[in-house]
C-alpha positions, 0 to 999 in steps of 0.5 A: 500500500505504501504505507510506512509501517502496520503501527501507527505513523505521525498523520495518524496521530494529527488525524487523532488530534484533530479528533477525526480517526485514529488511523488514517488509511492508505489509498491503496488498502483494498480494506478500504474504500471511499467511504473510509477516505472520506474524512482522510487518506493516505497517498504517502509511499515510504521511502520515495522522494521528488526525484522519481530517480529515488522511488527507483532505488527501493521500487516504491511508488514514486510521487507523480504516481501519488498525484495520479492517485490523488485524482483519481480519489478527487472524481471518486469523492466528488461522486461518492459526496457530489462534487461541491461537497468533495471540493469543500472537503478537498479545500478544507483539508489538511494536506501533509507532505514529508517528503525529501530526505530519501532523495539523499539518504537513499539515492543521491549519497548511495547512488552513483547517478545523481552525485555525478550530475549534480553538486549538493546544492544543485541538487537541492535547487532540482528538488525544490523545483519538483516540490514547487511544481507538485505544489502548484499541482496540488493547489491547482487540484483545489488544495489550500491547507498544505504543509510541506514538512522540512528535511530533519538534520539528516547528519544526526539520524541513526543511518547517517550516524553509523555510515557516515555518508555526509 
C-alpha cells in the first residue's frame, strides 16, 4: 500500500488530534474504500522522494504516481459526496507532505547517478523545483491547507550516524 509501517505513523496521530480517526488509511488498502477516505487518506509511499530517480532505488511508488492517485480519489469523492461537497472537503483539508530526505539518504549519497550530475546544492535547487511544481499541482487540484514538512538534520539520524555518508 505504501504505507510506512502496520503501527501507527505521525498523520495518524494529527488525524487523532484533530479528533477525526485514529488511523488514517492508505489509498491503496483494498480494506478500504471511499467511504473510509472520506474524512482522510493516505497517498504517502515510504521511502520515495521528488526525484522519481529515488522511488527507483527501493521500487516504491514514486510521487507523480501519488498525484495520479490523488485524482483519481478527487472524481471518486466528488461522486461518492457530489462534487461541491468533495471540493469543500478537498479545500478544507489538511494536506501533509514529508517528503525529501530519501532523495539523499537513499539515492543521491548511495547512488552513483545523481552525485555525478549534480553538486549538493544543485541538487537541492532540482528538488525544490519538483516540490514547487507538485505544489502548484496540488493547489491547482483545489488544495489550500498544505504543509510541506522540512528535511530533519539528516547528519544526526541513526543511518547517517553509523555510515557516515555526509
Amino acid at each position: 500500500t505504501g504505507r510506512f509501517s502496520n503501527g501507527r505513523i505521525p498523520t495518524d496521530f494529527i488525524s487523532e488530534a484533530f479528533g477525526i480517526k485514529e488511523y488514517v488509511p492508505a489509498y491503496l488498502d483494498p480494506k478500504y474504500n471511499i467511504s473510509d477516505f472520506a474524512t482522510g487518506v493516505s497517498f504517502a509511499s515510504a521511502a520515495t522522494g521528488y526525484d522519481n530517480a529515488t522511488s527507483d532505488v527501493l521500487s516504491v511508488i514514486p510521487l507523480w504516481k501519488q498525484l495520479e492517485y490523488y485524482k483519481e480519489y478527487q472524481k471518486n469523492l466528488s461522486s461518492y459526496l457530489g462534487e461541491t461537497k468533495a471540493k469543500e472537503t478537498i479545500s478544507e483539508s489538511v494536506h501533509l507532505m514529508s517528503i525529501g530526505t530519501n532523495d539523499f539518504l537513499e539515492n543521491y549519497y548511495t547512488m552513483p547517478g545523481r552525485r555525478s550530475q549534480y553538486t549538493p546544492e544543485q541538487y537541492q535547487t532540482f528538488l525544490a523545483g519538483i516540490a514547487e511544481n507538485f505544489i502548484r499541482n496540488l493547489y491547482g487540484l483545489g488544495a489550500r491547507k498544505i504543509s510541506l514538512g522540512g528535511l530533519p538534520p539528516m547528519g544526526c539520524l541513526p543511518l547517517e550516524r553509523t555510515t557516515n555518508f555526509m
